[in-house]
Biopython code that builds the backbone (N, CA, C, O; Angstrom):
import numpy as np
from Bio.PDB.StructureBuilder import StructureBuilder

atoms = [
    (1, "UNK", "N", (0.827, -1.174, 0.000)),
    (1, "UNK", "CA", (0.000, 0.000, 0.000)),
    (1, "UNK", "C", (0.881, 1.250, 0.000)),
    (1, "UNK", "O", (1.813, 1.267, 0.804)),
    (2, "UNK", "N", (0.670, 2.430, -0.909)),
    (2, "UNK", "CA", (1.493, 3.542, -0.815)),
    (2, "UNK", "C", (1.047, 4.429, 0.278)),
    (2, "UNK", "O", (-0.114, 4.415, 0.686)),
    (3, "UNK", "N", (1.876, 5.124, 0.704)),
    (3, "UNK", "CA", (1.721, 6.044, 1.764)),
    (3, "UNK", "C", (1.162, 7.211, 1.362)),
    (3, "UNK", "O", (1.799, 8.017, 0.684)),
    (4, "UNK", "N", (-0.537, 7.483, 1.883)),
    (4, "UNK", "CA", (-0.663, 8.847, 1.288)),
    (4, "UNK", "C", (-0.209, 9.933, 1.354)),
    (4, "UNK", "O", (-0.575, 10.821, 0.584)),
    (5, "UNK", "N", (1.090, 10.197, 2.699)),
    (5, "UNK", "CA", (1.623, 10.886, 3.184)),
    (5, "UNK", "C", (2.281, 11.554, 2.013)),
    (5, "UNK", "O", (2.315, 12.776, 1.873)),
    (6, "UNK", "N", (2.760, 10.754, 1.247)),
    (6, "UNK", "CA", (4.013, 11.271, 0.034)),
    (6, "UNK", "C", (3.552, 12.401, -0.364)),
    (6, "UNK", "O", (3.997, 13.529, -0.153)),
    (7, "UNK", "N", (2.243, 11.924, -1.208)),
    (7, "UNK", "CA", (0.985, 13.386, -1.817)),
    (7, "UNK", "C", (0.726, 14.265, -1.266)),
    (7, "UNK", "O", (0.287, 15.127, -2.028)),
    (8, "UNK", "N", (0.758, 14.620, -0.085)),
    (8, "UNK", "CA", (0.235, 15.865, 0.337)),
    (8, "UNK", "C", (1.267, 16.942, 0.232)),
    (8, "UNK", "O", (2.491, 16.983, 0.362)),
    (9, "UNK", "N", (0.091, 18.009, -0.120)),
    (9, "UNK", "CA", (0.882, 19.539, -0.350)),
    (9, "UNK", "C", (1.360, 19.498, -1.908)),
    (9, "UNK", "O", (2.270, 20.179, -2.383)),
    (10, "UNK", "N", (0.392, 18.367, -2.737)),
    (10, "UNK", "CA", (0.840, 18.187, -4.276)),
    (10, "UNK", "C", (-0.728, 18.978, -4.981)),
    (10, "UNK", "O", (-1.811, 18.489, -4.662)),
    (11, "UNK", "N", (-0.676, 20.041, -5.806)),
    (11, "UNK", "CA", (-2.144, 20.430, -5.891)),
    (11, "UNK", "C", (-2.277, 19.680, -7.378)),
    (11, "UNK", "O", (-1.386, 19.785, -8.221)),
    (12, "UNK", "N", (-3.536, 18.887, -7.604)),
    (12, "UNK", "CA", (-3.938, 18.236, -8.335)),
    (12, "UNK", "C", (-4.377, 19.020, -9.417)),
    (12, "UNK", "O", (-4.242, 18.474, -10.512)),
    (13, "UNK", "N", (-4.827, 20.063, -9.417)),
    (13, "UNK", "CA", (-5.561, 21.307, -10.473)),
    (13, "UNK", "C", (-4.041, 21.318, -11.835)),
    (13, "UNK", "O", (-2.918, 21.723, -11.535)),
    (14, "UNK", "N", (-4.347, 20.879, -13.002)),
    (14, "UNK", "CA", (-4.138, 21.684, -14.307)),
    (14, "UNK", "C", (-3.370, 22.814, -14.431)),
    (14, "UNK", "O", (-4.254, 23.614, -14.738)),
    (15, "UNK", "N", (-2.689, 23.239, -14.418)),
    (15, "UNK", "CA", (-2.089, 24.491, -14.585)),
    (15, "UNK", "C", (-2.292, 25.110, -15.835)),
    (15, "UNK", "O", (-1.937, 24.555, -16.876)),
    (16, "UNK", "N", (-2.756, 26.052, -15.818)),
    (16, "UNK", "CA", (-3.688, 27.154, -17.135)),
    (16, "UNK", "C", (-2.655, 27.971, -17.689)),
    (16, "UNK", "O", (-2.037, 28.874, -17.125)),
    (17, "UNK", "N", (-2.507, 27.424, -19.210)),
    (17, "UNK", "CA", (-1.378, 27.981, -19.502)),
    (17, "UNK", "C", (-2.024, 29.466, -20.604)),
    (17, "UNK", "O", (-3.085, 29.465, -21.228)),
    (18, "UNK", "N", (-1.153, 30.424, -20.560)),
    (18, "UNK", "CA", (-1.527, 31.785, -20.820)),
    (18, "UNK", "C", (-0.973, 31.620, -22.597)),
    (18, "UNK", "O", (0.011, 31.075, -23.097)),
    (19, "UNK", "N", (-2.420, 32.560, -23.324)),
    (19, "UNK", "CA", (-1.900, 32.863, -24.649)),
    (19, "UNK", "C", (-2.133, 31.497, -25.488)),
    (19, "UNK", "O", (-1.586, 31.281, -26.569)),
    (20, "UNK", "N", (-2.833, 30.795, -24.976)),
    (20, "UNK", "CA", (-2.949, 29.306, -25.983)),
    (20, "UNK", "C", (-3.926, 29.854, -27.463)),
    (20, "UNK", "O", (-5.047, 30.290, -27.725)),
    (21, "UNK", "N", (-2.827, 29.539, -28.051)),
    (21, "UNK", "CA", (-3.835, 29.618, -29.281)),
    (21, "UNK", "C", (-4.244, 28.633, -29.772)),
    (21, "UNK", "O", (-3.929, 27.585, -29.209)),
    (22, "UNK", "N", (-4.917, 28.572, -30.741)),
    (22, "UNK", "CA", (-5.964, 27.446, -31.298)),
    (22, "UNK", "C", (-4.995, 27.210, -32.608)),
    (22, "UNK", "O", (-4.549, 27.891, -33.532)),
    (23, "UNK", "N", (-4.933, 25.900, -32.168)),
    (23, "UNK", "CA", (-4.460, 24.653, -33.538)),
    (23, "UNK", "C", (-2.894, 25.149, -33.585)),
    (23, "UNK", "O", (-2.251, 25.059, -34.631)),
    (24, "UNK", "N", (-2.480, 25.534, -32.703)),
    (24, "UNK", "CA", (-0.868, 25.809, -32.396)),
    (24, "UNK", "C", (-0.081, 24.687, -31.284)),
    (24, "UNK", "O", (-0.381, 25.054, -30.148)),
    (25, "UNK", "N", (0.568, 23.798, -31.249)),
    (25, "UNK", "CA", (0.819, 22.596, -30.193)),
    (25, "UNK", "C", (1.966, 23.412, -29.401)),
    (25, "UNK", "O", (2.538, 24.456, -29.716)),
    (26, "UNK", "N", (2.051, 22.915, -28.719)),
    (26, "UNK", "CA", (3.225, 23.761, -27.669)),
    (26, "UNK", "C", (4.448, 23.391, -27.507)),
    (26, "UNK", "O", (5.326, 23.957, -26.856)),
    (27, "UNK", "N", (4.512, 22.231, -28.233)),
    (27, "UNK", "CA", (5.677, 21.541, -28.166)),
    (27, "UNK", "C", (6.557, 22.148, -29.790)),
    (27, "UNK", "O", (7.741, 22.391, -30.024)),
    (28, "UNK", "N", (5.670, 22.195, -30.397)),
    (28, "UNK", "CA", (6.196, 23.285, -31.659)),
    (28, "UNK", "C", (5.708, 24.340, -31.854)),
    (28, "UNK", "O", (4.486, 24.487, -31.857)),
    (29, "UNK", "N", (6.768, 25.561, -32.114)),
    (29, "UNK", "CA", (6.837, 27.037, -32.058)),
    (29, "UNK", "C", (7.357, 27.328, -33.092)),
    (29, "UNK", "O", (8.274, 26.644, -33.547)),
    (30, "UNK", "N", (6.882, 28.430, -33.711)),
    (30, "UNK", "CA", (7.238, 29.212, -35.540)),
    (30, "UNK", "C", (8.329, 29.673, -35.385)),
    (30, "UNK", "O", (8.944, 30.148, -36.340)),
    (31, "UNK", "N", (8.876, 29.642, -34.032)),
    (31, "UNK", "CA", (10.546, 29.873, -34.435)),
    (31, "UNK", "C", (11.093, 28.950, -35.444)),
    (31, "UNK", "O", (10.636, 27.866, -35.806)),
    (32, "UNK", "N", (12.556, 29.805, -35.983)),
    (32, "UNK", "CA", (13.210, 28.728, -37.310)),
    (32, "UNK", "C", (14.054, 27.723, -36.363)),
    (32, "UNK", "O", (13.596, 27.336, -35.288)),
    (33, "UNK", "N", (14.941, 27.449, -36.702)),
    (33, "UNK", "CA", (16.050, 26.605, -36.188)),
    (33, "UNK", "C", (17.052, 27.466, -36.716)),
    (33, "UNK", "O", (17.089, 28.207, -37.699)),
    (34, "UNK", "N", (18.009, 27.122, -35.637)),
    (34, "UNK", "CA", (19.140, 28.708, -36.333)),
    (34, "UNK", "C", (20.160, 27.543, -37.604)),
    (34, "UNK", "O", (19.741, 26.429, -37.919)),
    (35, "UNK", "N", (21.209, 28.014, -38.034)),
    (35, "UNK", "CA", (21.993, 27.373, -39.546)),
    (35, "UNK", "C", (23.351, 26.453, -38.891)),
    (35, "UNK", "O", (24.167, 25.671, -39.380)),
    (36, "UNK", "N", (23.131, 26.938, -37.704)),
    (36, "UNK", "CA", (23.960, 26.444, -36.288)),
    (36, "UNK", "C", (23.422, 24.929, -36.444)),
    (36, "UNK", "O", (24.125, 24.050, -36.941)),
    (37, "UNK", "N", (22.225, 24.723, -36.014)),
    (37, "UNK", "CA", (21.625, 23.840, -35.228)),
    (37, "UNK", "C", (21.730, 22.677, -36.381)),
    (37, "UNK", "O", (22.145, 21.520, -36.330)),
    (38, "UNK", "N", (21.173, 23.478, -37.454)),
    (38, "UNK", "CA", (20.925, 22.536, -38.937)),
    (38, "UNK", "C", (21.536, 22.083, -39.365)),
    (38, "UNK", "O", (21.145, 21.019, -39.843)),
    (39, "UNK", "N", (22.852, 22.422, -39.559)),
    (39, "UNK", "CA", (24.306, 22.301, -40.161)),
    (39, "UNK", "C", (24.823, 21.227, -39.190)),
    (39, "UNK", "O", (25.453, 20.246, -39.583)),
    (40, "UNK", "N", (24.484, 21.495, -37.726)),
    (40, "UNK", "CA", (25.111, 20.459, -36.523)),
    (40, "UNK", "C", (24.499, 18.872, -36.721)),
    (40, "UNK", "O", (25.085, 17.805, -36.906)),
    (41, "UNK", "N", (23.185, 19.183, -36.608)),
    (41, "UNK", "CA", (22.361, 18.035, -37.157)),
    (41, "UNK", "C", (22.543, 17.161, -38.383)),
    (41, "UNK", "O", (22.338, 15.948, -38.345)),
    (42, "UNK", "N", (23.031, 17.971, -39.742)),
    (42, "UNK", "CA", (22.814, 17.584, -41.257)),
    (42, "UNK", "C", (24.573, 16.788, -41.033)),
    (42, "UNK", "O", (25.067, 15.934, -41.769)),
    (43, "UNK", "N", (25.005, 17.218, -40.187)),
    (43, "UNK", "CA", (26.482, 16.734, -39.869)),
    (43, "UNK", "C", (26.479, 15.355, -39.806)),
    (43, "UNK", "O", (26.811, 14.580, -40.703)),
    (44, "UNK", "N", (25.880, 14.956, -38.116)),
    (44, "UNK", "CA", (25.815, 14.182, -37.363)),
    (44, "UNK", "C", (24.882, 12.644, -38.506)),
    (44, "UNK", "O", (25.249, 11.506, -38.800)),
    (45, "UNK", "N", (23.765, 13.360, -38.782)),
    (45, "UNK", "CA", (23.023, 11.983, -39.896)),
    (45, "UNK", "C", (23.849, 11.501, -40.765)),
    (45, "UNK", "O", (24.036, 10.296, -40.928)),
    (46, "UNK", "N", (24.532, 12.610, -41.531)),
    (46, "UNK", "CA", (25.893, 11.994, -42.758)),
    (46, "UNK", "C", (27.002, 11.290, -41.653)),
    (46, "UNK", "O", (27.618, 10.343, -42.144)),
    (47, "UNK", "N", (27.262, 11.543, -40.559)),
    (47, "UNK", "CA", (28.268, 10.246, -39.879)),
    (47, "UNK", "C", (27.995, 9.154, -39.375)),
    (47, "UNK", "O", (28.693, 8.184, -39.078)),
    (48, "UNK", "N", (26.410, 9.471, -39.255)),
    (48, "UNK", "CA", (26.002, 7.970, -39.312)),
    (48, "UNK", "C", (25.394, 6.734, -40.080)),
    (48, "UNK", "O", (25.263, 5.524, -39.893)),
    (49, "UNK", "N", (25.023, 7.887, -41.262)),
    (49, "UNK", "CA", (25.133, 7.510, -42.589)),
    (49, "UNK", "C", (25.898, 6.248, -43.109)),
    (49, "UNK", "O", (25.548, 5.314, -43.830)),
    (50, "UNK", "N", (27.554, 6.693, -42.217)),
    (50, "UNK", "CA", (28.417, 6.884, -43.023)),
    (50, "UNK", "C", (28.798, 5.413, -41.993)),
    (50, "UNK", "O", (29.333, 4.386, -42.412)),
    (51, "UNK", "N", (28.313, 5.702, -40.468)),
    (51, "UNK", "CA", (28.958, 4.239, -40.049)),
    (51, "UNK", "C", (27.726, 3.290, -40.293)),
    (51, "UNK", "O", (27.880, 2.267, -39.627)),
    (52, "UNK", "N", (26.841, 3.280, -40.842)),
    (52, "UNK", "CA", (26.364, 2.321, -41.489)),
    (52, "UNK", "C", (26.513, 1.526, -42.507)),
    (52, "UNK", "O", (26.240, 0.337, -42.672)),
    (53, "UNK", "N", (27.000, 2.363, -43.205)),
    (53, "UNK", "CA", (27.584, 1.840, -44.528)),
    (53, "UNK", "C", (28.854, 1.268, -44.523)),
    (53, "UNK", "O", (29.186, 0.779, -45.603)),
    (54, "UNK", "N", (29.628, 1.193, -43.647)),
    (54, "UNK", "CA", (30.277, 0.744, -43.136)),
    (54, "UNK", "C", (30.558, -0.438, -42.609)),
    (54, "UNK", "O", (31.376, -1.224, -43.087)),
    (55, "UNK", "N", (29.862, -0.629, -41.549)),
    (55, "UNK", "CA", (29.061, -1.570, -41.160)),
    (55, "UNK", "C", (28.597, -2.550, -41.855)),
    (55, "UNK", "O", (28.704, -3.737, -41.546)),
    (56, "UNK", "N", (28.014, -2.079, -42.906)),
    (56, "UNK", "CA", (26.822, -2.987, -43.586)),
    (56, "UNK", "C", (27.929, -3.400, -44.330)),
    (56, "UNK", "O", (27.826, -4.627, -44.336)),
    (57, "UNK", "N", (28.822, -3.125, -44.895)),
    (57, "UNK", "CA", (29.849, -3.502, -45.974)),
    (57, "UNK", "C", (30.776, -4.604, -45.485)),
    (57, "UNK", "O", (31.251, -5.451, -46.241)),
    (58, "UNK", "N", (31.057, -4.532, -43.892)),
    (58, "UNK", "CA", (31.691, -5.414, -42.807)),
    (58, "UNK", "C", (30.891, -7.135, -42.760)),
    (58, "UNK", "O", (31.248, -8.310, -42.679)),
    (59, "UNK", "N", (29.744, -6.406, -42.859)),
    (59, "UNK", "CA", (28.849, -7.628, -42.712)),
    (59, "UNK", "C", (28.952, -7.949, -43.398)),
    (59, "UNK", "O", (29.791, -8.846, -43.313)),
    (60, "UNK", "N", (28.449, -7.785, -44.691)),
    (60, "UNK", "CA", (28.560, -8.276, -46.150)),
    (60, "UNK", "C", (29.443, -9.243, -46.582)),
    (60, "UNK", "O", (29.241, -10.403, -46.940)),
    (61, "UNK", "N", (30.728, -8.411, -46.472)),
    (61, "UNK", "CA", (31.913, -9.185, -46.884)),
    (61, "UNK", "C", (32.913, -9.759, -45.770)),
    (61, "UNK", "O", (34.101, -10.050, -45.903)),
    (62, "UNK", "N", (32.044, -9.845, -44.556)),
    (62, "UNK", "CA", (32.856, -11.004, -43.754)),
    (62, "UNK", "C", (34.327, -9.695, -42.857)),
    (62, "UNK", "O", (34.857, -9.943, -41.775)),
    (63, "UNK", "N", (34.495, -8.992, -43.338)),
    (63, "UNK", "CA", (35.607, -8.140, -42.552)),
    (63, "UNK", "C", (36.092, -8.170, -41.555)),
    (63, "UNK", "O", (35.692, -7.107, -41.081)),
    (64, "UNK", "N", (36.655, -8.585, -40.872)),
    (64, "UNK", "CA", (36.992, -8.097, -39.290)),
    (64, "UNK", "C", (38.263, -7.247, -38.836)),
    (64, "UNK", "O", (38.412, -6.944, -37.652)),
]
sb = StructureBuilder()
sb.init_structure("model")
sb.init_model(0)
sb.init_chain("A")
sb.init_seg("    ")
for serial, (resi, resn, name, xyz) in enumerate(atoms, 1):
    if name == "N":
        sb.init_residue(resn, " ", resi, " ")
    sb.init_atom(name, np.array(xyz, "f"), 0.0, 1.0, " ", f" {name:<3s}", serial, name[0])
structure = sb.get_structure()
């Protein structure tokens, strides 16, 4: 049995968030992504790209 003790002083109420607009999710915002972020990212997929293919070529042909 859990202790109801833990819960108390926890307020159960929703917290009402300000400025919600309609058909906008909050988890995505019309900000861009800066050329920083994109460039960091477009990086990282081509190196793993890259150890896949790799990989897969290891397998293929037995490599070790």
């Amino acid at each position: 049995m859990t202790d109801s003790s833990l819960f108390d002083g926890i307020n159960y109420k929703p917290l009402k968030k300000k400025n919600k607009r309609k058909g906008v999710s909050c988890h995505h915002s019309n900000k861009k992504q800066s050329v920083l972020w994109t460039v960091y990212h477009t990086v990282l997929a081509l190196e793993l790209l890259i150890l896949i293919i790799i990989e897969g070529v290891e397998l293929f042909y037995g490599f070790q």
